[in-house]
C-alpha positions as CSV (number, residue, x, y, z in Angstrom):
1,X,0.0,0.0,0.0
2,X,1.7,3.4,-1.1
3,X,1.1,6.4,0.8
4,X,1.4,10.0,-0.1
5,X,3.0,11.9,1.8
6,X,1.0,14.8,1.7
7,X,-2.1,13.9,2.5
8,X,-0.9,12.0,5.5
9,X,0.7,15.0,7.0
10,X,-2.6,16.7,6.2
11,X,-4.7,14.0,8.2
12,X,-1.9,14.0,11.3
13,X,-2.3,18.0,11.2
14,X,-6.2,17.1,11.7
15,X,-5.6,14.4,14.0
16,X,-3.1,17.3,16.3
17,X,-6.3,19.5,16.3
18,X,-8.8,16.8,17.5
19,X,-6.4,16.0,19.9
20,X,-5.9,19.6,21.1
21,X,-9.8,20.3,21.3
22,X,-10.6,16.9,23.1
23,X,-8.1,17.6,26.0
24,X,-9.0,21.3,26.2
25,X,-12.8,20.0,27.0
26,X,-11.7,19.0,30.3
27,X,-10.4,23.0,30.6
28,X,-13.5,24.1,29.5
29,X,-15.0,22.3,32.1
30,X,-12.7,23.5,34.8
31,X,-13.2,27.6,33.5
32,X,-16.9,26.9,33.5
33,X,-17.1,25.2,37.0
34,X,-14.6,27.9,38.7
35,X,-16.1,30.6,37.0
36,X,-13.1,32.0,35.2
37,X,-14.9,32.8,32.1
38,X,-17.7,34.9,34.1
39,X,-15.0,36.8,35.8
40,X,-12.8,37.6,32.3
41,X,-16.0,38.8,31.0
42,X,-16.0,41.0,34.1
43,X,-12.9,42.2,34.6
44,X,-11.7,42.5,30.6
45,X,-8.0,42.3,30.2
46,X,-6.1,40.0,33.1
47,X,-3.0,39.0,34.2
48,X,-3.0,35.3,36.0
49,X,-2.5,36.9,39.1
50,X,-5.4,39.2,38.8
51,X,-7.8,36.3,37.4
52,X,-6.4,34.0,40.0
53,X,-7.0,36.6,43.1
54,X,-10.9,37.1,41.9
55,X,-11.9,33.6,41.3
56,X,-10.0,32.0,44.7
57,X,-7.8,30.1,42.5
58,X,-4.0,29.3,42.5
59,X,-1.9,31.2,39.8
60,X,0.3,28.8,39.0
61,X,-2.4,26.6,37.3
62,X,-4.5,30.1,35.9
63,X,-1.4,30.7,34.2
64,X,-1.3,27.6,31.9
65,X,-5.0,27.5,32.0
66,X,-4.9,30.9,30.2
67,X,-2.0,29.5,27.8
68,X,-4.3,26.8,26.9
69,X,-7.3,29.0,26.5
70,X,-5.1,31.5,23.7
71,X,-4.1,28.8,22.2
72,X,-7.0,27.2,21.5
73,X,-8.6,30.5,20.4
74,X,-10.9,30.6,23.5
75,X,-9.0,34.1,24.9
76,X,-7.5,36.3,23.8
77,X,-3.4,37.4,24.3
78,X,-1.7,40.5,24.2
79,X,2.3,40.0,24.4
80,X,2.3,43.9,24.7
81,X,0.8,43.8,27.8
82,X,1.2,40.0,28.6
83,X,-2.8,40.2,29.2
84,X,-5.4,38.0,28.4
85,X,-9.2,39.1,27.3
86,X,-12.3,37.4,25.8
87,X,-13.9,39.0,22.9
88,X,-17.6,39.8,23.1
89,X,-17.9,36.6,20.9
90,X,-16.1,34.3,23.1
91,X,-18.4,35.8,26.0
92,X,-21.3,35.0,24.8
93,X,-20.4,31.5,23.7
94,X,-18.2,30.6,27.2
95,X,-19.6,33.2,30.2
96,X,-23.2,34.4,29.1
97,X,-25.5,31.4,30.2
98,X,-28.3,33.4,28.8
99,X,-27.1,33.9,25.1
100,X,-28.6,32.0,22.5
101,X,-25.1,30.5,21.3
102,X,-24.1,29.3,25.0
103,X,-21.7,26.3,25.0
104,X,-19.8,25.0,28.3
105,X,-22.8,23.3,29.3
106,X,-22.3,21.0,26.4
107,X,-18.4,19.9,27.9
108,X,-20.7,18.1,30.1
109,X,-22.5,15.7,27.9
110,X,-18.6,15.5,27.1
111,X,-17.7,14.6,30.6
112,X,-20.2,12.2,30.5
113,X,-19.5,10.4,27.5
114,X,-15.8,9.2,28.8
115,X,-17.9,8.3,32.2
116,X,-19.6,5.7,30.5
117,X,-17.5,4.7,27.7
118,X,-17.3,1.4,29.3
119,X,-20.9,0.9,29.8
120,X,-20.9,1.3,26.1
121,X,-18.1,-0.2,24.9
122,X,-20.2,-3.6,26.8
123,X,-22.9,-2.9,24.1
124,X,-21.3,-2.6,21.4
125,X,-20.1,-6.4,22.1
126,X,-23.6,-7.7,23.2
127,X,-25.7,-5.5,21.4
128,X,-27.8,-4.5,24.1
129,X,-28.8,-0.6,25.6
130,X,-27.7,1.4,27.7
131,X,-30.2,3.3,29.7
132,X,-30.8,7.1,30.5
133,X,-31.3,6.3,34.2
134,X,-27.7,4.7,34.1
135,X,-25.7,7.5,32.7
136,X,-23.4,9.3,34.5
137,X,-25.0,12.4,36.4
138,X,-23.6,15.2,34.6
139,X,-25.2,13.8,31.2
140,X,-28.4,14.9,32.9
141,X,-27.3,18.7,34.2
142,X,-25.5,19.1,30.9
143,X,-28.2,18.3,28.7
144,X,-30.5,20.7,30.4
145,X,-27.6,23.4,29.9
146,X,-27.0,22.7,26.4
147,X,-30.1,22.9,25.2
148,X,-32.2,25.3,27.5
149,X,-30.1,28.3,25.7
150,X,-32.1,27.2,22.3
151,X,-35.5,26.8,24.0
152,X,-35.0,30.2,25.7
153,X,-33.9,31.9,21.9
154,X,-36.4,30.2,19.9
155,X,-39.5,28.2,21.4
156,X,-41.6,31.0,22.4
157,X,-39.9,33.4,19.8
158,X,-40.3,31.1,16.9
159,X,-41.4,27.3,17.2
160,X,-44.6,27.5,18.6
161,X,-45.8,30.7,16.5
162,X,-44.6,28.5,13.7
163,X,-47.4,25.9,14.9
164,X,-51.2,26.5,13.5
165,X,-53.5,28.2,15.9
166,X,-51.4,27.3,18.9
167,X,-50.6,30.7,20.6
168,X,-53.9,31.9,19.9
169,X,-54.7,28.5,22.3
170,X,-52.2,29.1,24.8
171,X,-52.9,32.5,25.5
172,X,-56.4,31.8,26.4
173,X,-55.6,28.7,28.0
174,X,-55.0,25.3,26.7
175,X,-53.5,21.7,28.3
176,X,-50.4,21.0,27.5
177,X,-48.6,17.7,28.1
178,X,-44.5,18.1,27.8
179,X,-42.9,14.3,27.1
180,X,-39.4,13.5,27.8
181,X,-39.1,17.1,29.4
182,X,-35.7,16.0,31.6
183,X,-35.2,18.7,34.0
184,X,-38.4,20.4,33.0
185,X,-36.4,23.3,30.8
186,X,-38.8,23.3,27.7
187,X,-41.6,23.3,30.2
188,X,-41.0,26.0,32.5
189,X,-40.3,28.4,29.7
190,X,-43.7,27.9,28.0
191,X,-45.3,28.1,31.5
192,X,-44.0,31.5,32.0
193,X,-45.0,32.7,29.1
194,X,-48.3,31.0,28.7
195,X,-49.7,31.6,32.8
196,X,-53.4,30.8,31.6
197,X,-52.1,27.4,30.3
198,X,-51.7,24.5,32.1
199,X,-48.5,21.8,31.7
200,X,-47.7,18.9,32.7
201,X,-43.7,17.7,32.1
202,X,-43.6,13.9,32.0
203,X,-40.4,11.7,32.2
204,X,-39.3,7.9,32.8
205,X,-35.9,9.3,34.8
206,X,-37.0,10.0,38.2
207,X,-34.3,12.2,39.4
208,X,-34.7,14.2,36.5
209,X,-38.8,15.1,37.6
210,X,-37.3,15.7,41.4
211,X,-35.0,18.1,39.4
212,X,-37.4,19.6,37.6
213,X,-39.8,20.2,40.1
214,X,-37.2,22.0,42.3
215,X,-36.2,24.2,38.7
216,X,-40.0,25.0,38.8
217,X,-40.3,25.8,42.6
218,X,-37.1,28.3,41.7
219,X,-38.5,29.9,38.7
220,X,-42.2,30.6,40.3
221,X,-43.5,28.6,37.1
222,X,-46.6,27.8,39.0
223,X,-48.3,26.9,36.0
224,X,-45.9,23.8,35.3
225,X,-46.0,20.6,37.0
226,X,-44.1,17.3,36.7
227,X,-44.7,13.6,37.2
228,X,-43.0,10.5,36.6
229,X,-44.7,8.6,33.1
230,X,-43.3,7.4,30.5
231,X,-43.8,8.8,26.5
232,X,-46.8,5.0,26.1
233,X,-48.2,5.5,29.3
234,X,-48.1,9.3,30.2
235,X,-51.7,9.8,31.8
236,X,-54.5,12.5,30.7
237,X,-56.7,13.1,27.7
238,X,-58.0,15.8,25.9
239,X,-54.4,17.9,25.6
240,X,-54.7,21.1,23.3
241,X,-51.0,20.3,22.5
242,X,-48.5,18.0,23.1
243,X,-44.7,18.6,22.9
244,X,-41.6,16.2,22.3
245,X,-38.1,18.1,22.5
246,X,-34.9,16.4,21.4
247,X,-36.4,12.9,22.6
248,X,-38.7,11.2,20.1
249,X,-35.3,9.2,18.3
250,X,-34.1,8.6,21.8
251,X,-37.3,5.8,22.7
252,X,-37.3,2.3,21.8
253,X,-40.8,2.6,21.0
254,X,-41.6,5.6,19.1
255,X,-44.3,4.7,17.0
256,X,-45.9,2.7,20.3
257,X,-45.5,6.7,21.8
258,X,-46.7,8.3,19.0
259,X,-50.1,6.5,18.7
260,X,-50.5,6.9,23.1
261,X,-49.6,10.9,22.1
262,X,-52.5,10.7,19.1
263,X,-54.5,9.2,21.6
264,X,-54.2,11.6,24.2
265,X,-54.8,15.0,21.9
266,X,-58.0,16.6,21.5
267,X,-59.4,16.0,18.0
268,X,-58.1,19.9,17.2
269,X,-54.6,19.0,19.1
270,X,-51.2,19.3,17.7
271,X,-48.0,17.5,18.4
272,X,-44.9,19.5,18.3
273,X,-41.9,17.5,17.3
274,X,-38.3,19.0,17.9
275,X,-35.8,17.1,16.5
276,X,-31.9,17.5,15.5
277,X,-32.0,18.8,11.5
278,X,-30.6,16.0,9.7
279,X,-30.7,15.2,5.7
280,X,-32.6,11.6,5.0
281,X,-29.3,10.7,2.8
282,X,-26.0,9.6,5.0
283,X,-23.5,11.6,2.9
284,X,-25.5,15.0,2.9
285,X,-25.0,14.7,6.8
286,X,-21.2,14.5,6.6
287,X,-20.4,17.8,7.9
288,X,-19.4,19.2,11.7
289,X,-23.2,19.0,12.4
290,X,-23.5,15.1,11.3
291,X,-19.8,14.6,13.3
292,X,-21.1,16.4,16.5
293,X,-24.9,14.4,16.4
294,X,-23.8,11.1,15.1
295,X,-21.1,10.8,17.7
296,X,-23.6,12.1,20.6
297,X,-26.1,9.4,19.2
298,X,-23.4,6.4,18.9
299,X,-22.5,7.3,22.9
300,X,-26.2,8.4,23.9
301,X,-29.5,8.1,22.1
302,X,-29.0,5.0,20.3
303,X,-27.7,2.9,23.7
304,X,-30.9,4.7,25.1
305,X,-33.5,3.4,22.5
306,X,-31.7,-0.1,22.4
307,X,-32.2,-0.3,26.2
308,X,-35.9,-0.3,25.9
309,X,-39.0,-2.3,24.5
310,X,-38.6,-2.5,20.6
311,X,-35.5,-0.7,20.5
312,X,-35.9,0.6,17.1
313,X,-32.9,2.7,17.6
314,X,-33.5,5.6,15.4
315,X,-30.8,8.0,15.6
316,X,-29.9,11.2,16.8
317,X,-30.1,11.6,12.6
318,X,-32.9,9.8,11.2
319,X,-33.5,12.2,8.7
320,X,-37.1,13.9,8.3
321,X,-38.7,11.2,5.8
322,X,-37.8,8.8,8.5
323,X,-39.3,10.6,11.5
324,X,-42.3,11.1,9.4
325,X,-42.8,7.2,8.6
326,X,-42.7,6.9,12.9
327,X,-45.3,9.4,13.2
328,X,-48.0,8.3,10.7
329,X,-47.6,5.3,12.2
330,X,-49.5,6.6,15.0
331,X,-52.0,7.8,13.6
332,X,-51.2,11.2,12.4
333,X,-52.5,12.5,8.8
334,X,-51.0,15.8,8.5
335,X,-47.5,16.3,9.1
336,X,-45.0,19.6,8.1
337,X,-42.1,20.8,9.5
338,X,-43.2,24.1,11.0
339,X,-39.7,25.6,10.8
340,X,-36.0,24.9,11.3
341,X,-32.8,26.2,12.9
342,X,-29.2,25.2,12.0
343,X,-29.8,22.3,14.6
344,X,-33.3,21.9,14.9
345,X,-36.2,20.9,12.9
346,X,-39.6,21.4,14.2
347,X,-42.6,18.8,12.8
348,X,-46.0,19.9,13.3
349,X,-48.3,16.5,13.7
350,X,-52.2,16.7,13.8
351,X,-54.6,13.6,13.3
């Protein structure tokens, strides 16, 4: 086998960089838990010293933390003045919990992944699952992180206008019924916007509705409540709307919980759908996108759809055409996707 040169130099200089980013996640981490970022968004230009006296920390360790950081393009240096600074870009995307293009609560889905990398590693051998109520903890909290910045930019905003007559329904007040809601992010925002309406967050996990119901209790969303059901056996009738965020791939049964969902809806209801935007063709989804979902679904949501009854094991990106196939088959007649971000699609279902 002959090798050019060339393009193995290019792929080591590729391999270098994936190297570099996945041991800077762990400093990610460690920025985001000690609240370096927040306090260089603070302070503006620092020394080590200076960022190491405000956050309690020990200089010695600031100082190659902030190395690491420039060099990775997370800071910014200024030999000049040996001072380091984020721009407003790197604020919004490492300090600002609240901006719509937050990111260090994603390092902990990362964390999490080498956590259970064992667990996984078992099932790829013997083909069986891997639950959500046996991942590591900070799969959980980092979940709720990653994705609560998109609910709070676009669900209210965008996706549910998006959705035929719904607002108009929420406004005056409607029943809602929020499946897989994890630590009850998705729910809480549409209860305090939506105070006439009534939800309901459901999930399998537990922990994850103790969690939520504390996030609820600290928010004053009085109009949200949580209880442990799963997405074929959730309990009430007659909901206005149904919602499934970032979960419908993840069950091992979805068409079983798309028919209980169809079942549950008045006969004017609507399902709301949110799923990651994904092409129906395997080579249109070869891109950072594809990379980033098909790696979190290899490591998350497929082990979590084999662990249950059916396993059908969609896919973090089954693709629209496919998602649509699971939905008909529970009943639904008129499905669209209501809208899109660059990581989201959102399918309207109604029966």
């Amino acid at each position: 086998m002959s090798v050019d040169q060339r393009k193995l130099e290019e792929f080591m200089g590729k391999m270098v960089g994936d190297l570099g980013a996945a041991m800077g996640a762990a400093l990610v981490l460690i920025g985001d838990k000690l609240g370096l970022y927040q306090a260089m968004a603070r302070m503006g230009p620092v020394t080590s010293e200076e960022l190491a006296r405000a956050t309690g920390t020990a200089e010695r360790y600031v100082r190659e933390w902030l190395a690491a950081q420039a060099a990775a393009h997370y800071a910014e240096y200024d030999p000049e003045t040996q001072r380091f600074h984020l721009t407003p870009e790197q604020v919004m995307a490492l300090a600002d919990q609240n901006s719509p293009v937050y990111l260090a609560g994603a390092f902990e889905v990362l964390s999490s992944l080498f956590h259970d990398e064992p667990k996984v590693t078992e099932a790829f051998r013997t083909g069986q699952g891997v639950g959500w109520h046996e991942r590591h903890q900070c799969l959980f909290s980092g979940t709720e992180r990653f994705f609560r910045t998109s609910y709070q930019a676009h669900l209210v905003q965008e996706w549910l206008p998006s959705l035929d007559g719904v607002v108009a329904k929420l406004e005056a007040g409607a029943k809602v019924a929020d499946v897989g809601c994890g630590h009850g992010a998705s729910t809480i925002i549409m209860a305090k916007a939506f105070p006439k309406s009534t939800f309901v967050g459901f999930d399998y996990h537990a922990g994850s509705v103790d969690r939520a119901r504390q996030a609820a209790r600290e928010a004053d969303a009085t109009a949200a409540t949580f209880q442990v059901a799963g997405a074929k056996h959730f309990p009430g009738k007659d909901y206005d709307l149904v919602t499934c965020f970032d979960c419908l791939h993840d069950m091992g049964d979805p068409a079983g919980a798309a028919g209980h969902v169809r079942q549950s809806l008045q006969a004017d209801g609507t399902w709301m759908i949110v799923e990651p935007l994904a092409h129906d063709e395997l080579h249109e989804n070869l891109n950072p996108i594809g990379r980033l979902y098909y790696s979190g679904s290899t490591m998350i949501c497929t082990p979590a759809s084999l662990s249950q009854e059916v396993g059908l094991g969609l896919g973090a990106q089954a693709g629209e055409k496919r998602l649509v196939e699971v939905i008909r088959a529970g009943g639904f007649s008129r499905i669209r996707r209501a809208t899109e971000t660059p990581f989201n699609m959102i399918l309207e279902a109604r029966p």
